[in-house]
C-alpha positions as CSV (number, residue, x, y, z in Angstrom):
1,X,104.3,103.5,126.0
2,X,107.2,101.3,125.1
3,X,105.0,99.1,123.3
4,X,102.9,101.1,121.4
5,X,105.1,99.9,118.2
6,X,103.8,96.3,118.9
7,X,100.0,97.7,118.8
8,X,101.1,99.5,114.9
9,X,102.9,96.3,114.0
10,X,99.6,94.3,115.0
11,X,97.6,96.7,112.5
12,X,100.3,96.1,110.1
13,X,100.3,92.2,110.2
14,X,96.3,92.2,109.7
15,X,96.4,94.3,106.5
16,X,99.6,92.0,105.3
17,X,97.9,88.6,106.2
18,X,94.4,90.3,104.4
19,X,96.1,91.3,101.6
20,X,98.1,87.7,101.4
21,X,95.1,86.2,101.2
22,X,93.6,88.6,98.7
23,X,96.4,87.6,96.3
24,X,96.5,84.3,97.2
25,X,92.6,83.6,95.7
26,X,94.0,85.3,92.6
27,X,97.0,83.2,91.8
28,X,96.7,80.1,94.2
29,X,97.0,76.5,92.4
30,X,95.5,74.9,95.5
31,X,92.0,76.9,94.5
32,X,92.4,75.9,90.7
33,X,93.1,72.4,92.0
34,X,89.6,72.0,93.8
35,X,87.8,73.5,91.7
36,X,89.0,70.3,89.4
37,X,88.1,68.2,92.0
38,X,84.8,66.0,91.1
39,X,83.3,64.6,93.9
40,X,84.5,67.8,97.2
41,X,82.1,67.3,99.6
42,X,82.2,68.0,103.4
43,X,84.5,64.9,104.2
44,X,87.2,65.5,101.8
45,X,90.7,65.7,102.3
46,X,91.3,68.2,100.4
47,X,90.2,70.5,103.2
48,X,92.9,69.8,105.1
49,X,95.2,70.4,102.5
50,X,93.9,74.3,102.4
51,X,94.3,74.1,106.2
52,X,98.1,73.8,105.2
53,X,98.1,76.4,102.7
54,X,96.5,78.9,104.8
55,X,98.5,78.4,107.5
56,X,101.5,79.1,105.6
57,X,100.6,82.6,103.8
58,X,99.8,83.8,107.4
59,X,103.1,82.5,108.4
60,X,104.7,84.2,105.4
61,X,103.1,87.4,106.1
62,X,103.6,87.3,109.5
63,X,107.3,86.7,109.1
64,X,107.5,89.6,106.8
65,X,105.6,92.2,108.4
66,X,107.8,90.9,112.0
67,X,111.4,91.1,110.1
68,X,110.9,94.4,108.4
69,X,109.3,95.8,111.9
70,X,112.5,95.2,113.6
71,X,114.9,96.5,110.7
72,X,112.5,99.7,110.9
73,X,111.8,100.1,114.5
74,X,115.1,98.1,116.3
75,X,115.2,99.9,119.6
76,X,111.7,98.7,120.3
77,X,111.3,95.8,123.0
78,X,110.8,91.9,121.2
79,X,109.8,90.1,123.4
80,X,107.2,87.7,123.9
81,X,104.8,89.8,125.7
82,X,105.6,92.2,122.4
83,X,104.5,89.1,120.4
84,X,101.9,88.6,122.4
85,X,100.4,92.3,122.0
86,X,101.1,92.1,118.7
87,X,98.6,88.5,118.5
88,X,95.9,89.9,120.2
89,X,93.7,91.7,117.6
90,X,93.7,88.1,116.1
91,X,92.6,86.3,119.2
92,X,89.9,88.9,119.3
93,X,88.7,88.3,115.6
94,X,89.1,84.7,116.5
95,X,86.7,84.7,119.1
96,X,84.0,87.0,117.8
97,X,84.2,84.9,114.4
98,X,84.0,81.6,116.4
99,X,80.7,83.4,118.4
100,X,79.3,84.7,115.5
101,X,78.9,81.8,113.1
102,X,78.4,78.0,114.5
103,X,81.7,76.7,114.6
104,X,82.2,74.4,117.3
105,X,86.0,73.0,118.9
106,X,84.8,68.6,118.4
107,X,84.6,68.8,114.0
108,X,82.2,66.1,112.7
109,X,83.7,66.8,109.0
110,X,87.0,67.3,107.4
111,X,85.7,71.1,106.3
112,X,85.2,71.7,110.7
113,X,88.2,70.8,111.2
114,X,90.0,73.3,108.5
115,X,88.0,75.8,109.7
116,X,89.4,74.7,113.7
117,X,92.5,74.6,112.6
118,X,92.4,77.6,110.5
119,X,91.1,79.2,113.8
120,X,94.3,77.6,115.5
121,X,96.7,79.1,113.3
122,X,95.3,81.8,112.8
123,X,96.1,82.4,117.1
124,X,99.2,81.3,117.1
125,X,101.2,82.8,113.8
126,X,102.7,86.2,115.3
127,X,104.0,84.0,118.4
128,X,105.1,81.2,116.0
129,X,106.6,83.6,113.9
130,X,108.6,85.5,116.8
131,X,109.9,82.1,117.5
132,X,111.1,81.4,114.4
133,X,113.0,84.5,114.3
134,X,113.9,84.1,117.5
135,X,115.5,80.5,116.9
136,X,117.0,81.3,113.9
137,X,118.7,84.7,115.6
138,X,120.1,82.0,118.0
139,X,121.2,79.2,115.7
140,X,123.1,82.3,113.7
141,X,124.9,83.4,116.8
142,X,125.8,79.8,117.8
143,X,127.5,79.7,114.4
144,X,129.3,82.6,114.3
145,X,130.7,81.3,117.4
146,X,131.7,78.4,116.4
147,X,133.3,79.9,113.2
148,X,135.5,82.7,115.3
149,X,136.4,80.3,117.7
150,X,138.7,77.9,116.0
C-alpha cells in the first residue's frame, strides 16, 4: 500500500513522456533538419542522431514528472524498487511493441538500431532518472558538508 504513489507517478510519467513527444514533433529542429536531408535512407546517421534526441525528452520528462512527485508526495518511499514500479508499465509497452511489430535485438541498419536503442532508453529512463536525482541529492549534501565544516 506504501507504494501505490509509485503506480500514480508511473501513469503520470507516461502521459508526460507522450505529451513531450507530442510537442516535440511540433517544434523539434531535429525533424525540420531531416526532412532537409536529400539522400535519408535506412543506413543514415542521422537515425542515430534522433536516437539521442529521444532519449533526452524522456529523460526530461521523466526528471520532471520524478522531482515534482517527491515535492508533492515527500513522505512516500524512493527507492529503487519505487523506481522500479514506477518503470514497469514501460517495460511492458516495451515488450508488447517489440512482439507486435518485427523488431529484432542484432540491427542490420542504422534505423534498427534507433529503434533498439529507442527500446533501450525507453527501459531504463525512470531508473536513470532516479539516479540522477539520487546523485545529485548526494553530491549536494557532500557540499554542504564541506562548506559547514571549515
Amino acid at each position: 500500500m506504501k507504494y501505490l504513489p509509485c503506480l500514480v507517478a508511473s501513469v503520470l510519467v507516461l502521459y508526460a513522456n507522450s505529451l513531450a513527444f507530442q510537442l516535440s514533433v511540433k517544434y523539434s529542429p531535429v525533424i525540420d533538419y531531416l526532412l532537409l536531408v536529400p539522400d535519408l535512407n535506412s543506413h543514415s546517421w542521422e537515425y542515430l542522431l534522433i536516437a539521442g534526441y529521444d532519449a533526452s525528452i524522456r529523460l526530461l520528462a521523466t526528471l520532471f514528472i520524478l522531482l515534482i512527485f517527491r515535492k508533492i508526495v515527500p513522505r512516500s518511499p524512493f527507492n529503487v524498487k519505487a523506481a522500479a514500479l514506477i518503470q514497469l508499465p514501460f517495460v511492458l509497452l516495451v515488450v508488447l511493441n517489440f512482439d507486435s511489430t518485427d523488431s529484432t535485438l542484432i540491427p542490420s541498419s542504422a534505423y534498427e538500431a534507433f529503434r533498439l536503442l529507442g527500446s533501450i532508453s525507453e527501459c531504463v529512463s525512470v531508473l536513470m532518472a532516479y539516479g540522477l536525482i539520487v546523485a545529485y541529492n548526494k553530491f549536494t549534501s557532500e557540499k554542504i558538508e564541506v562548506i559547514s565544516s571549515s
